[in-house]
mmCIF file of the N, C-alpha and C atoms, coordinates in Angstrom:
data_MODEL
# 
_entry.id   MODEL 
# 
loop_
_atom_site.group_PDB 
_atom_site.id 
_atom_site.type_symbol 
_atom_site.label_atom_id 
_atom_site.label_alt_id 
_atom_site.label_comp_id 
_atom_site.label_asym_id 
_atom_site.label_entity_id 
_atom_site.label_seq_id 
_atom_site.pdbx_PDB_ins_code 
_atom_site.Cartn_x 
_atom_site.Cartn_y 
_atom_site.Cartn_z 
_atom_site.occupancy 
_atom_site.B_iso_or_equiv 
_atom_site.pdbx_formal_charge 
_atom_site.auth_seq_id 
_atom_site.auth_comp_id 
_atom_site.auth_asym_id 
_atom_site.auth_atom_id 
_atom_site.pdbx_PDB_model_num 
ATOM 1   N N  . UNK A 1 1  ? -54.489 4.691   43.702 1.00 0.00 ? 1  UNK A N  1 
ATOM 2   C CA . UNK A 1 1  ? -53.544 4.163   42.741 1.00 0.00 ? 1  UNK A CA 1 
ATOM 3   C C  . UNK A 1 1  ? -53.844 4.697   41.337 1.00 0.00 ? 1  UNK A C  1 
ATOM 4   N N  . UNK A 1 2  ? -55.214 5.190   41.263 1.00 0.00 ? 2  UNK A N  1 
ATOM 5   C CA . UNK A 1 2  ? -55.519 5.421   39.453 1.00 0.00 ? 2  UNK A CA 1 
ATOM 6   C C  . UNK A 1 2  ? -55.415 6.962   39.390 1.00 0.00 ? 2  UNK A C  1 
ATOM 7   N N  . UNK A 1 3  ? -54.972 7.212   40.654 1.00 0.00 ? 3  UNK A N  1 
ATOM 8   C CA . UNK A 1 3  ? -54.908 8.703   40.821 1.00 0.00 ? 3  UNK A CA 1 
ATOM 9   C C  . UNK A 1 3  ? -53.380 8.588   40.222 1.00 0.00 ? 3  UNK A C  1 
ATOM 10  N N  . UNK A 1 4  ? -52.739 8.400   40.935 1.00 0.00 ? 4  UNK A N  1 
ATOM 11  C CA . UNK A 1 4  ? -51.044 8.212   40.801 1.00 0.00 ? 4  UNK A CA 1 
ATOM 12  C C  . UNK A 1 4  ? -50.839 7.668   39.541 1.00 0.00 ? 4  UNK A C  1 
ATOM 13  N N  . UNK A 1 5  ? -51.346 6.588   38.908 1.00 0.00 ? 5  UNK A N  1 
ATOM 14  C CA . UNK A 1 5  ? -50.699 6.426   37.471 1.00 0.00 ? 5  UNK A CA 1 
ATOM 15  C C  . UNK A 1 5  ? -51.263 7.800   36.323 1.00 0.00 ? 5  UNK A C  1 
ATOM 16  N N  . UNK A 1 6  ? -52.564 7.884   36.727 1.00 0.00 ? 6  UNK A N  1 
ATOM 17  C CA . UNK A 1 6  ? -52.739 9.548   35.567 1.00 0.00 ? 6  UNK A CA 1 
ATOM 18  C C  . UNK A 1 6  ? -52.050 10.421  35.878 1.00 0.00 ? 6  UNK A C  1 
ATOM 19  N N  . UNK A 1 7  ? -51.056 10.849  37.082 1.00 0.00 ? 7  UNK A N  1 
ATOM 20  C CA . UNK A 1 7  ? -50.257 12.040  37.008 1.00 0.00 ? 7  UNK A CA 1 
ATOM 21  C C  . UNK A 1 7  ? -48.979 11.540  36.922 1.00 0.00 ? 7  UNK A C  1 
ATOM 22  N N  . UNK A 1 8  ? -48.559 10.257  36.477 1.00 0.00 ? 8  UNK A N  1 
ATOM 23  C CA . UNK A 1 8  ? -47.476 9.583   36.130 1.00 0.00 ? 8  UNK A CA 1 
ATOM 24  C C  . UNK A 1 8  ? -47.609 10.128  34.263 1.00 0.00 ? 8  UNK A C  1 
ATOM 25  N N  . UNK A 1 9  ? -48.635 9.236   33.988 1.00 0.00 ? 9  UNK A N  1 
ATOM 26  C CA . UNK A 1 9  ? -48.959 9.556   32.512 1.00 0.00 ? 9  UNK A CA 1 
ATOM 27  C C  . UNK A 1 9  ? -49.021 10.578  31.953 1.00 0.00 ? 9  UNK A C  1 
ATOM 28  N N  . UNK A 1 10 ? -49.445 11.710  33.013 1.00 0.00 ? 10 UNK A N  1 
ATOM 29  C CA . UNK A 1 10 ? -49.704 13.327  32.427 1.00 0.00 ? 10 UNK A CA 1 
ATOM 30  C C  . UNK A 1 10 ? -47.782 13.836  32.552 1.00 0.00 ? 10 UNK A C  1 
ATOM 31  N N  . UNK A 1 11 ? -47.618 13.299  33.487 1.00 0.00 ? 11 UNK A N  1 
ATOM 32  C CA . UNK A 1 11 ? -45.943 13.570  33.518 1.00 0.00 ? 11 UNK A CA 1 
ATOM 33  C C  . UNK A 1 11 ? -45.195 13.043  32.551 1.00 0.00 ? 11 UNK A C  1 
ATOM 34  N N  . UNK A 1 12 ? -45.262 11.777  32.070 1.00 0.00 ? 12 UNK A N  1 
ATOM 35  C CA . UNK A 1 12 ? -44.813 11.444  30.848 1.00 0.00 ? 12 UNK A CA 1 
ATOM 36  C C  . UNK A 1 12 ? -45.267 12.142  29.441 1.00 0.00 ? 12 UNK A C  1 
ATOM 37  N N  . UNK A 1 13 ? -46.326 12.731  29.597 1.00 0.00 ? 13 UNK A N  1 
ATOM 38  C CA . UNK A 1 13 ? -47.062 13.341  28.261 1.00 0.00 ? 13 UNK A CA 1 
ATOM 39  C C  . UNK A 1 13 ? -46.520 14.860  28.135 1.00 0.00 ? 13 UNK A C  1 
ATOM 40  N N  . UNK A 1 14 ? -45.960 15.073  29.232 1.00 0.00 ? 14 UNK A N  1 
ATOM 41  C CA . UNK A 1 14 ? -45.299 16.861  29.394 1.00 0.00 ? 14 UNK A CA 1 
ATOM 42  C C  . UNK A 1 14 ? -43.677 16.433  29.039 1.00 0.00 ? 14 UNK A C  1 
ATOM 43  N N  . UNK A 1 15 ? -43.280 15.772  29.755 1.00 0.00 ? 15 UNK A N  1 
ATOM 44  C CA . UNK A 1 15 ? -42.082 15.643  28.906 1.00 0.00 ? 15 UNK A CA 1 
ATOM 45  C C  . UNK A 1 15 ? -41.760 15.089  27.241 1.00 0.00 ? 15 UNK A C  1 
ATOM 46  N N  . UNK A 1 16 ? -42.723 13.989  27.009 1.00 0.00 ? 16 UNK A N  1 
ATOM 47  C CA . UNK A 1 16 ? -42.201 14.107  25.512 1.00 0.00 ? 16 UNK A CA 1 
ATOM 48  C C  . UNK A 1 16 ? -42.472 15.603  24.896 1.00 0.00 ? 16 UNK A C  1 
ATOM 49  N N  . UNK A 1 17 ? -43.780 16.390  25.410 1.00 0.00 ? 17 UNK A N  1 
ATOM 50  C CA . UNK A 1 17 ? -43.620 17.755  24.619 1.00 0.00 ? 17 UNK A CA 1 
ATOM 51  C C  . UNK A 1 17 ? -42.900 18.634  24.817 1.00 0.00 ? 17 UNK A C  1 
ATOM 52  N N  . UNK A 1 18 ? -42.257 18.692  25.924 1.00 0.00 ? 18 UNK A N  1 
ATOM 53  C CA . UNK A 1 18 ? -40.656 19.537  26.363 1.00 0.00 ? 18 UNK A CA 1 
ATOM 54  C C  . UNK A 1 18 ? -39.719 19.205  25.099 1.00 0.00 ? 18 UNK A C  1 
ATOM 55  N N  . UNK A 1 19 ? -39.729 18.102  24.841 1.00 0.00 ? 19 UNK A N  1 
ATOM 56  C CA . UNK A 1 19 ? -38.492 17.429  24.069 1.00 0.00 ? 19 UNK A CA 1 
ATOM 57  C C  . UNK A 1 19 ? -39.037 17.878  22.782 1.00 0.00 ? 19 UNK A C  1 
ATOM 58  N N  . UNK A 1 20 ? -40.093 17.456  22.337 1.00 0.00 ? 20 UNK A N  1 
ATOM 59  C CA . UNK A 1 20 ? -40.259 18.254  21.060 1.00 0.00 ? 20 UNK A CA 1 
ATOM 60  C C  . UNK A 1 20 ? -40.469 19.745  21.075 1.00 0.00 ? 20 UNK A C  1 
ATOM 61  N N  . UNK A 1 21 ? -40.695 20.568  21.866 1.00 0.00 ? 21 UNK A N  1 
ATOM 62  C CA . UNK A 1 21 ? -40.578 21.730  22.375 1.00 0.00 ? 21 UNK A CA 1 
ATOM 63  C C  . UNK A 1 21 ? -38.851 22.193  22.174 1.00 0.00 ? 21 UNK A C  1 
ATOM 64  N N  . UNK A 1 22 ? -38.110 21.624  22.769 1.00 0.00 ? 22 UNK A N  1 
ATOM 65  C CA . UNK A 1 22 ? -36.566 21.919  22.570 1.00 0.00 ? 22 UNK A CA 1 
ATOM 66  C C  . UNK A 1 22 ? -36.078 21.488  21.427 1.00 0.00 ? 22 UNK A C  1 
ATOM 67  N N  . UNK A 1 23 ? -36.676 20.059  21.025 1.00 0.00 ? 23 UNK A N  1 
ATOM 68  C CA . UNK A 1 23 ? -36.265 20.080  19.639 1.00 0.00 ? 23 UNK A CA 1 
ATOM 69  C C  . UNK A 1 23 ? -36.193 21.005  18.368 1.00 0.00 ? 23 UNK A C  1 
ATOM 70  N N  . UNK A 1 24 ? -37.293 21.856  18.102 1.00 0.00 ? 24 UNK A N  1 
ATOM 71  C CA . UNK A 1 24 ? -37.894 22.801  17.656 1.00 0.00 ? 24 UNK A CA 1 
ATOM 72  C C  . UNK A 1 24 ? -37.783 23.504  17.360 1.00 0.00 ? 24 UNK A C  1 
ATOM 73  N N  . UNK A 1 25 ? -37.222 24.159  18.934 1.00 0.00 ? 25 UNK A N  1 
ATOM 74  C CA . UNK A 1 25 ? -36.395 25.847  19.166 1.00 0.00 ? 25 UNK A CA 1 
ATOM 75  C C  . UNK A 1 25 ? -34.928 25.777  19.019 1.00 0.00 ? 25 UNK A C  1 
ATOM 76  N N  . UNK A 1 26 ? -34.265 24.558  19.741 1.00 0.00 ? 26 UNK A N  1 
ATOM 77  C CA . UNK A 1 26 ? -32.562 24.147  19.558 1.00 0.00 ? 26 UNK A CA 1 
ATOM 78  C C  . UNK A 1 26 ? -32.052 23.715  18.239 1.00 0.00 ? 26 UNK A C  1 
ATOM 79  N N  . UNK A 1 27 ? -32.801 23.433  17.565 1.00 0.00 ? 27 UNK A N  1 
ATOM 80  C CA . UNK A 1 27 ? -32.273 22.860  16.617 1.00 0.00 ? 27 UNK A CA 1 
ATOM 81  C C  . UNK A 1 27 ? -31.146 21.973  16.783 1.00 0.00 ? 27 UNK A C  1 
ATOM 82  N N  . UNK A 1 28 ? -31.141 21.209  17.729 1.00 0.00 ? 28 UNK A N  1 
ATOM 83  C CA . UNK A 1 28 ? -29.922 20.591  17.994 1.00 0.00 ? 28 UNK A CA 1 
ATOM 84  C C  . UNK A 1 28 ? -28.735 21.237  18.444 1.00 0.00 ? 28 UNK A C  1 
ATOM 85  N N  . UNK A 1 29 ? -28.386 22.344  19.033 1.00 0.00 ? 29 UNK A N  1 
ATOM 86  C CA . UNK A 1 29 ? -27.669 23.108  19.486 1.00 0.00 ? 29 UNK A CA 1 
ATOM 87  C C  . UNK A 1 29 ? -27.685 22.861  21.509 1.00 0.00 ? 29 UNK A C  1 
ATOM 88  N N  . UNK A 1 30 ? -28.515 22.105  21.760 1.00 0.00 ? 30 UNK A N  1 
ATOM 89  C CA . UNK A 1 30 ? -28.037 21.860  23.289 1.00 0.00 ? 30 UNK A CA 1 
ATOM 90  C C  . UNK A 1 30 ? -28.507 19.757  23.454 1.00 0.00 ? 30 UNK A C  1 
ATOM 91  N N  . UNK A 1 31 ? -28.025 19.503  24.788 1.00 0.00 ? 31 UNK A N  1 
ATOM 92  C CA . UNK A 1 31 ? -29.107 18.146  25.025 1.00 0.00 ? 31 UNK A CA 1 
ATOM 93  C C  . UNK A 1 31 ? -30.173 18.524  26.013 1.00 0.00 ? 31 UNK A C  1 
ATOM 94  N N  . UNK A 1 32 ? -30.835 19.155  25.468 1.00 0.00 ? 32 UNK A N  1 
ATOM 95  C CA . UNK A 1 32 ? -31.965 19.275  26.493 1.00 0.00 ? 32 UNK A CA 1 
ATOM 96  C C  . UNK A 1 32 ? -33.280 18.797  25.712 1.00 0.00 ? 32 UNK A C  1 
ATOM 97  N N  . UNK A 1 33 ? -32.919 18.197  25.209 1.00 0.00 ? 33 UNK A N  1 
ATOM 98  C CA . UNK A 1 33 ? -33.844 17.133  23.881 1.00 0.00 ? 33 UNK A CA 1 
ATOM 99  C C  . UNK A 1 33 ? -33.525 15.933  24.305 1.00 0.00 ? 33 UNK A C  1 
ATOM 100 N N  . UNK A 1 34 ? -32.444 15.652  24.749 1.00 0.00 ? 34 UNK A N  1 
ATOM 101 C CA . UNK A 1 34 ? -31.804 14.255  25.033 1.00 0.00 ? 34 UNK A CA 1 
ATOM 102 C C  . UNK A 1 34 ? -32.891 14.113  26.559 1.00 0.00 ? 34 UNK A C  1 
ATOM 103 N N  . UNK A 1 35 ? -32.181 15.225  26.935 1.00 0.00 ? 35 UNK A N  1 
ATOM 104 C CA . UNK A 1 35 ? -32.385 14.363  28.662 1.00 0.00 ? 35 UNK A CA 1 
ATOM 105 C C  . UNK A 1 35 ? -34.265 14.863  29.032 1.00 0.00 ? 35 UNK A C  1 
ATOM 106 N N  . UNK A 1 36 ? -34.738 15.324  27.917 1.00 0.00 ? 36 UNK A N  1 
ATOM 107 C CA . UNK A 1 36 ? -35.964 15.455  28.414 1.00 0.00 ? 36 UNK A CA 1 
ATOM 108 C C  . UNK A 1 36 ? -36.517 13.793  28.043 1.00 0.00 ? 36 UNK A C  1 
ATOM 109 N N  . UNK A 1 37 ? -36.211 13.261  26.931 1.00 0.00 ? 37 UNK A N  1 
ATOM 110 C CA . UNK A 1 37 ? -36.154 11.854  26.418 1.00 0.00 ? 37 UNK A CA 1 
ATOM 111 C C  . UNK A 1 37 ? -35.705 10.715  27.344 1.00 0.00 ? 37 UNK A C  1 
ATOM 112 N N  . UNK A 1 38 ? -34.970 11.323  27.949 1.00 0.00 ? 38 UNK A N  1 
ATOM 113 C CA . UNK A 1 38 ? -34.243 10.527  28.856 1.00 0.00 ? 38 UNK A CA 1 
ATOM 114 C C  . UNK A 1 38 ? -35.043 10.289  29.948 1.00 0.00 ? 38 UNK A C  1 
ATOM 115 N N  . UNK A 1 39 ? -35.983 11.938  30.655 1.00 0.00 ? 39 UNK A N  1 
ATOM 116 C CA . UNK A 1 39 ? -36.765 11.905  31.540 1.00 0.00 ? 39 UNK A CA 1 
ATOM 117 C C  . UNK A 1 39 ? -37.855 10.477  31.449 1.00 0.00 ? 39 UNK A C  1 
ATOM 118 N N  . UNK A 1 40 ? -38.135 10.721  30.147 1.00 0.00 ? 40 UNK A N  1 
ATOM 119 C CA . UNK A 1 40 ? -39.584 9.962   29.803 1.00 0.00 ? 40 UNK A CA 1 
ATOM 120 C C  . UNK A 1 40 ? -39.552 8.490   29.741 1.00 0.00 ? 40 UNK A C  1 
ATOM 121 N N  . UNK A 1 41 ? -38.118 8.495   29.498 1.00 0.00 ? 41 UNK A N  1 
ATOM 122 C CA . UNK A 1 41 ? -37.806 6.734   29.651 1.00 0.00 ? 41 UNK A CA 1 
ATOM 123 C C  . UNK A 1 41 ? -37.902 6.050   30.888 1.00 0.00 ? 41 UNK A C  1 
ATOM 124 N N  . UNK A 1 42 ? -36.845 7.290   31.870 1.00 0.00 ? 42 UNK A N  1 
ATOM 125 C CA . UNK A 1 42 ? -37.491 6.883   33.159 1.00 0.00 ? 42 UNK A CA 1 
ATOM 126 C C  . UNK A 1 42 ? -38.660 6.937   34.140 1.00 0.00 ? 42 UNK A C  1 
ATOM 127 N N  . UNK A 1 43 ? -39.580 7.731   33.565 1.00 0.00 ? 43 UNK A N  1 
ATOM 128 C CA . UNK A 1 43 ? -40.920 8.204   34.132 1.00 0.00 ? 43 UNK A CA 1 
ATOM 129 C C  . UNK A 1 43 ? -41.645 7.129   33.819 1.00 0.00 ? 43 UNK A C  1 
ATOM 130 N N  . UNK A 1 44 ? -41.392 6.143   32.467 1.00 0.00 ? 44 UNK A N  1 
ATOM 131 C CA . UNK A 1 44 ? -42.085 4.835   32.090 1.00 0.00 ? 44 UNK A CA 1 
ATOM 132 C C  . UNK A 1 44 ? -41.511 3.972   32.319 1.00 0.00 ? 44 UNK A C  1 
ATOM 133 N N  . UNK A 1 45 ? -40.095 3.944   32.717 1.00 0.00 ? 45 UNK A N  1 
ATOM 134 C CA . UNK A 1 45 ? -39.443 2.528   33.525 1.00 0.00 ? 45 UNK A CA 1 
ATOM 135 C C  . UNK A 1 45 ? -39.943 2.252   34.899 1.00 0.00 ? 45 UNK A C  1 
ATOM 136 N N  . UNK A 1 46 ? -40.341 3.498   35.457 1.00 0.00 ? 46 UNK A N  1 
ATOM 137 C CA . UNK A 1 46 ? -40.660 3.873   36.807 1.00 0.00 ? 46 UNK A CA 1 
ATOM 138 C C  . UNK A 1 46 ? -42.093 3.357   37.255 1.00 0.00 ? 46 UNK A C  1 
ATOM 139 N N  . UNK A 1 47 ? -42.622 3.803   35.770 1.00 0.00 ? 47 UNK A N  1 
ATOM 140 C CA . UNK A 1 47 ? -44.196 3.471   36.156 1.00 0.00 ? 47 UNK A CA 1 
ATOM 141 C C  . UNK A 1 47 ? -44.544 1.912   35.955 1.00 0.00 ? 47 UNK A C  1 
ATOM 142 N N  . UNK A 1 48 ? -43.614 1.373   34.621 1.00 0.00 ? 48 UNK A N  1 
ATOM 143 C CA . UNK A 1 48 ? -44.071 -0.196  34.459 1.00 0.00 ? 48 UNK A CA 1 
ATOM 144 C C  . UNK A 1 48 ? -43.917 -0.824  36.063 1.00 0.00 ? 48 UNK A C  1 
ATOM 145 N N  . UNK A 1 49 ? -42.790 -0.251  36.734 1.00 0.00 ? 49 UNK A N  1 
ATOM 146 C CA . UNK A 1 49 ? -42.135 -1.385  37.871 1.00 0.00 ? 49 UNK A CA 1 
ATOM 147 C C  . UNK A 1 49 ? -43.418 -1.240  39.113 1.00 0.00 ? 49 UNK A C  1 
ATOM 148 N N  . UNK A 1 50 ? -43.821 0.351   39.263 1.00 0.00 ? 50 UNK A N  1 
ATOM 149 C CA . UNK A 1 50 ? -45.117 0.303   40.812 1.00 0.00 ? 50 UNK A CA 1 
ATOM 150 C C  . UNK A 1 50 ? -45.918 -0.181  39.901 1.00 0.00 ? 50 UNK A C  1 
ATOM 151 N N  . UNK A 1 51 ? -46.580 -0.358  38.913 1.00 0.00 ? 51 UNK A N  1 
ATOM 152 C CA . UNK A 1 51 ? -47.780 -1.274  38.451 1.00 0.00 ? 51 UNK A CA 1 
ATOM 153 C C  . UNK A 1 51 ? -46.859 -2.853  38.292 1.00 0.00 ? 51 UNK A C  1 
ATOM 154 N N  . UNK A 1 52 ? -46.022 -3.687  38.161 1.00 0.00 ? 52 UNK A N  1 
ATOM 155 C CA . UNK A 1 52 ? -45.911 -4.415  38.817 1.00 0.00 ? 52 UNK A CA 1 
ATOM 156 C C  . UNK A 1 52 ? -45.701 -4.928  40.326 1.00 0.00 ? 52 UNK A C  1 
ATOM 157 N N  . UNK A 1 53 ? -45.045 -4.285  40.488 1.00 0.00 ? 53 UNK A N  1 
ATOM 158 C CA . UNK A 1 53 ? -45.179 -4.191  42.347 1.00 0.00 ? 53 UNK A CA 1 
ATOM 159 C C  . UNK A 1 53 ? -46.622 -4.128  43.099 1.00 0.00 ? 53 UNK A C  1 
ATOM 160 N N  . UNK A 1 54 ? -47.109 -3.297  42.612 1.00 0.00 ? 54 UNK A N  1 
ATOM 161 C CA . UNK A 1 54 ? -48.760 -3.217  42.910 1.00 0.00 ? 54 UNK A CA 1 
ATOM 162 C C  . UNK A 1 54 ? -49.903 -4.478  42.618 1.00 0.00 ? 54 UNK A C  1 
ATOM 163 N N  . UNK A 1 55 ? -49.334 -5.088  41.701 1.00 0.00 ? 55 UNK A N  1 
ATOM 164 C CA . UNK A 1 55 ? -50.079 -5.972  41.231 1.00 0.00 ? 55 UNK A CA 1 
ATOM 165 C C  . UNK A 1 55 ? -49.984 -7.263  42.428 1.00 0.00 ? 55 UNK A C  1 
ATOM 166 N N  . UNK A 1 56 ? -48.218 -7.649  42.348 1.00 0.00 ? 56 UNK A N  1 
ATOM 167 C CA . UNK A 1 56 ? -47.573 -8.434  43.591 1.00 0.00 ? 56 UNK A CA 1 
ATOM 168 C C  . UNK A 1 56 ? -48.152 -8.247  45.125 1.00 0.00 ? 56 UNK A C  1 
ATOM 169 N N  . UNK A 1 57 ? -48.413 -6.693  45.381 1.00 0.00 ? 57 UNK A N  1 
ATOM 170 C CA . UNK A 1 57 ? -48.583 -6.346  46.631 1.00 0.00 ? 57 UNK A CA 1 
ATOM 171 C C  . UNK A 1 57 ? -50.182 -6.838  46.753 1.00 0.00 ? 57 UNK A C  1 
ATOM 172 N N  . UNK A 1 58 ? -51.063 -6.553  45.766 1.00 0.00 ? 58 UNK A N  1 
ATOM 173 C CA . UNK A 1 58 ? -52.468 -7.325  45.726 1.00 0.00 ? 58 UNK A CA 1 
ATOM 174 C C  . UNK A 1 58 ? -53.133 -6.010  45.747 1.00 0.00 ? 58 UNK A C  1 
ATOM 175 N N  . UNK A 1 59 ? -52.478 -4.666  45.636 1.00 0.00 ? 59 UNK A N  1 
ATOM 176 C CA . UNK A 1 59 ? -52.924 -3.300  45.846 1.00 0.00 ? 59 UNK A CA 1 
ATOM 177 C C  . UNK A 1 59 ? -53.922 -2.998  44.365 1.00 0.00 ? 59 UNK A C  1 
ATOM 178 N N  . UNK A 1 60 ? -53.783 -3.607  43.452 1.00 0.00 ? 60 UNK A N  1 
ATOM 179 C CA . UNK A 1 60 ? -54.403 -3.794  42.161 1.00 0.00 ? 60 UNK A CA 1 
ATOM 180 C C  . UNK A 1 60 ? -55.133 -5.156  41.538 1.00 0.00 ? 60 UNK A C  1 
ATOM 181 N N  . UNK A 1 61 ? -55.897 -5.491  41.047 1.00 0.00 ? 61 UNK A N  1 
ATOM 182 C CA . UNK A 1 61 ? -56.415 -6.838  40.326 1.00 0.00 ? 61 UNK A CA 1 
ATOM 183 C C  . UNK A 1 61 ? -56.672 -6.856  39.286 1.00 0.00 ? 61 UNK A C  1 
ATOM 184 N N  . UNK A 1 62 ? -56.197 -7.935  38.549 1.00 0.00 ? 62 UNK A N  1 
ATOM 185 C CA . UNK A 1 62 ? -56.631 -7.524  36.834 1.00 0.00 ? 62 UNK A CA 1 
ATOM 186 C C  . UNK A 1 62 ? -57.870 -8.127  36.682 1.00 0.00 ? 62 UNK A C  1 
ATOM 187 N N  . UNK A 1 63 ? -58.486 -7.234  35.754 1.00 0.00 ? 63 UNK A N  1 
ATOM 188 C CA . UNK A 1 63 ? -59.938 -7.759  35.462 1.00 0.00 ? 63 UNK A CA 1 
ATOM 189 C C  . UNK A 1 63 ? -60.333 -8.837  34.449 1.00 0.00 ? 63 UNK A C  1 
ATOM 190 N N  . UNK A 1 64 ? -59.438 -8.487  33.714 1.00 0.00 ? 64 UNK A N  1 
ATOM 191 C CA . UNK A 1 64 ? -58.912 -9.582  32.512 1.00 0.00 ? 64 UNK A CA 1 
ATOM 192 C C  . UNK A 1 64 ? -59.968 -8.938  31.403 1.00 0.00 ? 64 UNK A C  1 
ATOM 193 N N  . UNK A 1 65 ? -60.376 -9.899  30.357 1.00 0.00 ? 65 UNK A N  1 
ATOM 194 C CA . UNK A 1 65 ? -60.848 -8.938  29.283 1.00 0.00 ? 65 UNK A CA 1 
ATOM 195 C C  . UNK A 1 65 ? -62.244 -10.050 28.801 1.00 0.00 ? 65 UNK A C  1 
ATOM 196 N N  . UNK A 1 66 ? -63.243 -9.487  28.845 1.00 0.00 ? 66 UNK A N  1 
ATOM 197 C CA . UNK A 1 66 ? -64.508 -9.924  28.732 1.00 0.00 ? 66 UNK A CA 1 
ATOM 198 C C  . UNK A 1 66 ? -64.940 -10.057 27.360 1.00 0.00 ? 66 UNK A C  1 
ATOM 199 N N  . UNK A 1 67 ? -65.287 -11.594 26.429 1.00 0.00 ? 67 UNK A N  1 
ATOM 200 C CA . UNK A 1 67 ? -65.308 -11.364 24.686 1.00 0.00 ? 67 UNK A CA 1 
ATOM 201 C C  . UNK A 1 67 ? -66.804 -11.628 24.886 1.00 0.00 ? 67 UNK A C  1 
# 
């Protein structure tokens, strides 16, 4: 599972730099700024929902936070 959320995260971290990558070079002349943005929204809508699901399934446990 901690495998799968770091290549979730590394996937989210390549697309925001696509988007600023197209931002850059397009100057606003295509949406490929949009929908790389777009990617990343869903790559993190995607990821909040299997880390809840995971949590439900009992596939994960929170450790909680130690003061």
């Amino acid at each position: 599972m901690k495998i799968f959320v770091a290549i979730a995260f590394i996937l989210i971290l390549a697309s925001l730099g696509s988007a600023l990558f197209y931002m850059m070079r397009d100057k606003g002349t295509s949406n490929k700024t949009v929908h790389s943005l777009a990617l990343r929204v869903g790559l993190s809508v995607l990821l909040f929902i299997l880390i809840l699901v995971a949590h439900y399934m009992g596939w994960i446990q929170p450790t909680g936070m130690r003061y």
